[in-house]
C-alpha positions in Angstrom: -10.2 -11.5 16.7 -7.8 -9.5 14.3 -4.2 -10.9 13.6 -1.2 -8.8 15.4 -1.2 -5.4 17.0 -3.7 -2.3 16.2 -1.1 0.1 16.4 -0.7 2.8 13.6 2.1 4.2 13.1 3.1 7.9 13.0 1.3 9.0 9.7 2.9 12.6 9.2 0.9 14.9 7.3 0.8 16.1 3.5 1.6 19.4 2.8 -1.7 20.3 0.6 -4.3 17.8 2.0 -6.2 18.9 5.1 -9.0 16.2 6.6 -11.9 17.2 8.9 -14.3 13.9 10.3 -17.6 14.3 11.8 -20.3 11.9 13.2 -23.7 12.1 10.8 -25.5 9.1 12.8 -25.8 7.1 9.8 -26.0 3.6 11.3 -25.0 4.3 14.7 -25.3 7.6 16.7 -22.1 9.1 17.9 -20.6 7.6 15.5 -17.6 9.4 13.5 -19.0 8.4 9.9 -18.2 11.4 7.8 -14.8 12.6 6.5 -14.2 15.2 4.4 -10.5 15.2 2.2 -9.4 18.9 1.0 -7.1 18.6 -1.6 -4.4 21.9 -2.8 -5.5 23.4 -6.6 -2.3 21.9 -8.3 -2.5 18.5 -7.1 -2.8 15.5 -9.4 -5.1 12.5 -8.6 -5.6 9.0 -9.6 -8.0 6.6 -8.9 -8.7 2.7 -9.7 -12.2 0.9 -8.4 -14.0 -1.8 -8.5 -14.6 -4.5 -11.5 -18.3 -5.7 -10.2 -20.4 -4.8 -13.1 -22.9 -3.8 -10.0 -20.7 -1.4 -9.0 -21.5 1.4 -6.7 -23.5 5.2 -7.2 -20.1 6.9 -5.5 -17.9 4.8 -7.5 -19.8 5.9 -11.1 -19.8 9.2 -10.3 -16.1 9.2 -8.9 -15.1 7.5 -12.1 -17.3 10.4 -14.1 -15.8 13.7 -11.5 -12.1 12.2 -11.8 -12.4 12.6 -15.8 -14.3 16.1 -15.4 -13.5 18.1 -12.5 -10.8 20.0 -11.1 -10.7 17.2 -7.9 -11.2 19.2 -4.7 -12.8 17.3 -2.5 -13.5 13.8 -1.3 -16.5 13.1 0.4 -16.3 9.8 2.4 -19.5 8.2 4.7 -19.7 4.6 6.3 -22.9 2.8 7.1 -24.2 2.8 4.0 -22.9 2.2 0.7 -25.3 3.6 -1.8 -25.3 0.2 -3.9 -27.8 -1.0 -5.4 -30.2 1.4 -5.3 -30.5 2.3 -8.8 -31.6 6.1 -10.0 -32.0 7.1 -6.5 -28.8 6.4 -5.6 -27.3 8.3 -8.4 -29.5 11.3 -7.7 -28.8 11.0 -3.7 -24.5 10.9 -4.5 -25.3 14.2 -6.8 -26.9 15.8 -3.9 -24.0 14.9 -1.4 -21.3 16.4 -3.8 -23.6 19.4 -4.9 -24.1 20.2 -0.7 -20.3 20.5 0.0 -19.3 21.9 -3.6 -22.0 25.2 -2.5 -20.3 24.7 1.0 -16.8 25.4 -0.3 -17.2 27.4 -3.6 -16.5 24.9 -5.8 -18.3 22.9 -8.6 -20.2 19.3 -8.1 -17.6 18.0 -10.3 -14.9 19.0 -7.9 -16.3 16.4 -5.6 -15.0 12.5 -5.4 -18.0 10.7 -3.1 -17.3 7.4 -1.5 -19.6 5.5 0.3 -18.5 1.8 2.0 -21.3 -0.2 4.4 -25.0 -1.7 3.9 -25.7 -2.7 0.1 -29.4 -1.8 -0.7 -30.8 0.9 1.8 -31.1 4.4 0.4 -28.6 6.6 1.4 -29.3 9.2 4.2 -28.8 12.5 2.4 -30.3 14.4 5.2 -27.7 13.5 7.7 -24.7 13.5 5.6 -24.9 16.8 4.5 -26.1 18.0 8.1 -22.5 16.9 9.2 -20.2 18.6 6.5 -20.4 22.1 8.5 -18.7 20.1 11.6 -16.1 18.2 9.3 -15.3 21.6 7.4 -14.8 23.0 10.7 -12.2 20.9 12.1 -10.3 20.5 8.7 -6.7 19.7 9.4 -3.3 18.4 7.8 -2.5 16.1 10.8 -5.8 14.0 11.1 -5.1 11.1 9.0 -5.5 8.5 11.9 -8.7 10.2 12.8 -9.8 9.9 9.5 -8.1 6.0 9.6 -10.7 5.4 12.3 -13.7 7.5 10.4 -13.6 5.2 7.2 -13.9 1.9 9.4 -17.0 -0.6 9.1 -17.0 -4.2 10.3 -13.0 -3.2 10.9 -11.6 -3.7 14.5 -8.6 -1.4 13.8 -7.8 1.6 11.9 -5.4 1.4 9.2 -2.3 3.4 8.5 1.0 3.7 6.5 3.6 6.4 6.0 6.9 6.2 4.2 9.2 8.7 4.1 13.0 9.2 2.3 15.3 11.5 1.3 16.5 12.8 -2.0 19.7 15.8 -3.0 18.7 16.8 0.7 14.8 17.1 0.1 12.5 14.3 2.2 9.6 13.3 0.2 6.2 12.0 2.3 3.9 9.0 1.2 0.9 8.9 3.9 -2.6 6.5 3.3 -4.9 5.0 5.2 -7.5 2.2 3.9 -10.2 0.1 5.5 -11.2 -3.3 5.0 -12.2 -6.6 7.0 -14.7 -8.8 4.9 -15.9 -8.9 1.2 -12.6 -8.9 0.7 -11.3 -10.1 -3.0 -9.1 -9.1 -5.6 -11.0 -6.3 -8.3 -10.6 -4.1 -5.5 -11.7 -6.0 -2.3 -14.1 -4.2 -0.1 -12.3 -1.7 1.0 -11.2 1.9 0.4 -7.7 3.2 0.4 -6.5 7.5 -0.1 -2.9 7.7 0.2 -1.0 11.0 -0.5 2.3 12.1 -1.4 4.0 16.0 -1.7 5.6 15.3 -4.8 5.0 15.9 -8.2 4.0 13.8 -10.1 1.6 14.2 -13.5 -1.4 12.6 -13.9 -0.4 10.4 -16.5 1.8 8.8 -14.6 0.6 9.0 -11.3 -2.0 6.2 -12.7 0.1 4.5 -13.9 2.3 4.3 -10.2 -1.0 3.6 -8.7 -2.2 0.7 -11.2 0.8 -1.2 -10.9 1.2 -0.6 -7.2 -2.4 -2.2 -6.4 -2.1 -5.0 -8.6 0.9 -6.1 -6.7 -1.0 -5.2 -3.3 -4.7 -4.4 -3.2 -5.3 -7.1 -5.7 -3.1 -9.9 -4.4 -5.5 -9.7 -1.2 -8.6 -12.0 -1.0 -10.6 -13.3 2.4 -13.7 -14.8 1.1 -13.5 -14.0 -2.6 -16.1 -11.8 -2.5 -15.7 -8.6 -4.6 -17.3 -5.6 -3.7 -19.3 -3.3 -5.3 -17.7 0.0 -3.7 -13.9 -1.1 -3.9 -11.7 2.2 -4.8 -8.1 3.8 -4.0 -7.2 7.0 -4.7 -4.0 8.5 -5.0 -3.3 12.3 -4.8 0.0 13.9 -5.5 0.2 17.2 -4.3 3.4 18.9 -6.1 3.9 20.5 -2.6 7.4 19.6 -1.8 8.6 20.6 -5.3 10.7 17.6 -6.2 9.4 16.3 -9.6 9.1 12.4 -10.3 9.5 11.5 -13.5 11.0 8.5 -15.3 13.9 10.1 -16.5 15.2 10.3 -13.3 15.7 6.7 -12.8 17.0 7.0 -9.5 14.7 9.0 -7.6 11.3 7.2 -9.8 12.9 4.3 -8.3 12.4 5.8 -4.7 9.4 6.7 -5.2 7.8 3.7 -7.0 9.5 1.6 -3.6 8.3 3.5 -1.0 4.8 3.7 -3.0 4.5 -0.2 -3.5 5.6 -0.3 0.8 2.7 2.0 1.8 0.3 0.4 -0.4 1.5 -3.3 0.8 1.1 -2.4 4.4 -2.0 -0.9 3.7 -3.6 -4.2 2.1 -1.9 -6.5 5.0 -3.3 -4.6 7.6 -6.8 -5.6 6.0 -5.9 -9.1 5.9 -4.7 -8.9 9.4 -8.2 -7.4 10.4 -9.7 -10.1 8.1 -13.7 -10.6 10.1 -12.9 -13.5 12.2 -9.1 -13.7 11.0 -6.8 -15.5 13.8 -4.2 -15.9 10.8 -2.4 -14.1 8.1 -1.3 -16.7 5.5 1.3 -15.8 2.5 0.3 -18.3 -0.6 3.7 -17.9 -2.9 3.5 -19.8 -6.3 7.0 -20.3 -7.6 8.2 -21.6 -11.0 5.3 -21.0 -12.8 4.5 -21.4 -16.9 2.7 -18.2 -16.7 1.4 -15.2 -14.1 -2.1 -16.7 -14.9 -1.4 -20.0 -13.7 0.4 -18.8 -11.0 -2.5 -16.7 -9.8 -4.9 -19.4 -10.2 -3.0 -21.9 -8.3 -2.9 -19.3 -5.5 -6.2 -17.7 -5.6 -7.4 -21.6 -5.8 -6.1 -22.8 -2.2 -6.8 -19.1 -1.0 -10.4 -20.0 -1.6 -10.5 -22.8 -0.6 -13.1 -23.2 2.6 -11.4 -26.9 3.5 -8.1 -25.6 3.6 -9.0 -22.2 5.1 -10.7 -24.4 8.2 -8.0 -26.3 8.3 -5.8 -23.0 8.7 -7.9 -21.7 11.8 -7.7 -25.7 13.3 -4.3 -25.8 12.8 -4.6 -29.0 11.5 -1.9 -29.7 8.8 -4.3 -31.6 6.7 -2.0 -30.9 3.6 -4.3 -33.2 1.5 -6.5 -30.0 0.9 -3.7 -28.1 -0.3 -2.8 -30.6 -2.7 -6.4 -31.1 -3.6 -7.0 -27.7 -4.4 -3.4 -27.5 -6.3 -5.1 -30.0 -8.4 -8.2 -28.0 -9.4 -7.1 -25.0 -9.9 -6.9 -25.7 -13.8 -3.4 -26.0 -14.7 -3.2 -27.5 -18.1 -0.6 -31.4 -17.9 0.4 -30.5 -14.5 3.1 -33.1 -13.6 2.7 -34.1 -10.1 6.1 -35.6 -10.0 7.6 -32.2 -10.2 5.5 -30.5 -7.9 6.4 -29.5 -4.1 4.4 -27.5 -1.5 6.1 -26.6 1.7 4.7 -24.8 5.1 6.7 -22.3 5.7 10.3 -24.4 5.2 8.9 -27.8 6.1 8.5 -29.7 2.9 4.8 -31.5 3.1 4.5 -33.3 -0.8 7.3 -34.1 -3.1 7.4 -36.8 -6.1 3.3 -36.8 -6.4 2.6 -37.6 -2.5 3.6 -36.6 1.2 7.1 -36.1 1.5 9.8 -38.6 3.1 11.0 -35.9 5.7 7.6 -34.4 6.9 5.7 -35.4 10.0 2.7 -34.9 11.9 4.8 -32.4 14.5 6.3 -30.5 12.3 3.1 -29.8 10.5 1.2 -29.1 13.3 3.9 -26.6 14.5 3.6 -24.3 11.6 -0.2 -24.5 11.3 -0.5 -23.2 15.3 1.4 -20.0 14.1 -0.3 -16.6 13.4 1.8 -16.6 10.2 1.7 -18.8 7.9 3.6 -19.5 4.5 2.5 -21.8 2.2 5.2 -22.5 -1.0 3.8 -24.1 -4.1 6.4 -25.2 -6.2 5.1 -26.0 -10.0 8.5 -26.2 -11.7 7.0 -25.2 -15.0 8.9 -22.1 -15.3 10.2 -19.0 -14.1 7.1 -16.7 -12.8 6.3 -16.4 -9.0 3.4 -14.7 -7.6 2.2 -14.4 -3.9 -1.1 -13.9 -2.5 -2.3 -13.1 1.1 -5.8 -14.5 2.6 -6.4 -15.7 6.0 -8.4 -18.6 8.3 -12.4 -19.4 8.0 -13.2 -19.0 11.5 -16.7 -19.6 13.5 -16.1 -15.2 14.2 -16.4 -15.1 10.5 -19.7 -16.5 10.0 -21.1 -14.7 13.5 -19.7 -11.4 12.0 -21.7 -11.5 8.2 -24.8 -13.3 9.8 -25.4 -10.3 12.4 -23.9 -7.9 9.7 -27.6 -5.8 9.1 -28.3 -6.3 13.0 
């Protein structure tokens, strides 16, 4: 069960990225597993990946091409996610990039390779490589929610998001997909994201857009705190439309950092929402915070928390595990007195216990919803943060037990 509608919306194309799919039969046959990104000669590109120290052969050698290469091509497979399998693995994401760089006349640094699915099993050169004559075939501007689809794993949905707004009479497109439904936590989350835009913007800057954009999105995301080992988003800006983003045109960077930070929100909501086993989407908002580090804590800390996250799918308002986990999460002379937690606008703890005006109904009614806010007022200072996680359901367990099945 996924949380709200599997609808994408229209994702319109970018003018100077064509995407072709194909089906290499990795883990299931049939299977759409292969997508190939073409990306125009003057485009800029930015990346950020995972922090797990064991992080992925496609990841390394992304990480190595985006400092190298002229940036091409990216070469996407699911099923298998070349981690964890040392030297090989290194050698086998070589020979992917070197197969399509002699396929399109290009170097094997021109090649990005990302790889999500199974940790551990060797990847399947043979067949990967078998399928880039079908994907180079059908390469097109307007398949971005084929492509959606193509990057999905243990998702029940594709994923989609596409902003687009005007400037002295030009329109300016922002289109990304990502996929994601388990090992999902902060430092990227298991999940891969490519977003595009047709502006220009330098390379410089476009990682810096891109770092700040995911740390208020990608990485304020977490379903079972679990950080994968393949985690990356890329962003590519194309420089097709002509208009030039720069910081010294205040007004227009500001249109362009907005819609950026909407299409990368949506993006990492929809992969809550598709969170394995999710039957909630719950917004955890610290308020009046000492510090961002506290606040994060405090947040991450009932996020994580498998009592309260149970308690979420039951829709039991046992608030005592919210406070409980407000209570470890490490805040140094926390005053008790001064904290408050509400569900959504029902006040549940006030003055160091359950508050006068809550009751059993009201809690109950708020817990039963799909959405769910829960406020944590510190009163320590002026620094909010939010973070979005979901339920603990029986689906959840069922889902990661079968997962290599």
């Amino acid at each position: 069960m996924a949380v709200g509608p599997a609808i994408l919306p229209v994702l319109h194309p970018i003018n100077g990225v064509r995407l072709g799919i194909a089906s290499a039969g990795i883990k299931k046959p049939g299977r759409k597993d292969v997508v190939v990104l073409e990306i125009a000669e003057q485009a800029t590109l930015a990346g950020v990946f995972t922090q797990n120290a064991f992080c992925a052969a496609p990841v390394i050698i992304s990480k190595e091409h985006l400092r190298q290469g002229a940036n091409r091509y990216l070469l996407i497979n699911t099923g298998n996610a070349n981690a964890g399998t040392g030297a090989q693995g290194m050698q086998d994401g070589y020979a992917c990039c070197s197969a399509l760089a002699e396929a399109v006349g290009v170097t094997r640094e021109d090649i990005l390779p990302f790889s999500t699915g199974v940790i551990g099993e060797s990847l399947p050169v043979d067949k990967i490589v078998s399928a880039l004559p079908a994907a180079l075939a059908n390469l097109n501007d307007n398949l971005w929610a084929e492509a959606a689809s193509g990057i999905m794993t243990t998702d029940t949905r594709p994923k989609g998001a596409c902003v687009q707004f005007s400037y002295e009479g030009q329109t300016i497109t922002l289109t990304g997909i990502s996929k994601g439904a388990g090992m999902i936590m902060p430092n990227m989350a298991t999940m891969l994201g490519f977003a595009a835009t047709d502006a220009v913007v330098d390379a410089e800057l476009l990682q810096a857009l891109l770092k700040e954009a995911a740390d208020l999105t990608f990485n304020r995301i977490t379903i079972d705190g679990d950080t994968s080992t393949n985690d990356s988003c890329m962003l590519i800006a194309t420089g097709k439309s002509g208009v030039v983003i720069s910081k010294e045109n205040e007004t227009l960077y500001r249109l362009f950092k907005d819609a950026l930070h909407q299409v990368m929100l949506e993006l990492s909501l929809a992969i809550v929402k598709d969170g394995e086993g999710a039957t909630k989407l719950v917004t955890i908002c610290v308020e009046s915070a000492a510090t961002q580090k506290e606040a994060l804590a405090t947040a991450y800390t009932v996020a994580h928390s498998p009592l309260v996250k149970t308690a979420l799918f039951a829709s039991d308002p046992n608030w005592g595990r919210i406070l409980a986990a407000v209570g470890r999460a490490g805040i140094e002379n926390l005053q008790l007195d001064n904290l408050q937690i509400y569900l959504d606008d029902v006040c549940i703890v006030e003055k160091g216990g359950r508050a006068d005006s809550y009751t059993e109904a009201a809690g109950k009614k708020v817990m039963s919803q799909e959405n769910i806010l829960i406020k944590i007022i510190l009163n320590r200072g002026d620094i909010s943060e939010t973070v979005w996680t979901t339920d603990l359901s029986v689906d959840y367990v069922t889902i990661n037990a079968d997962y290599r099945s």
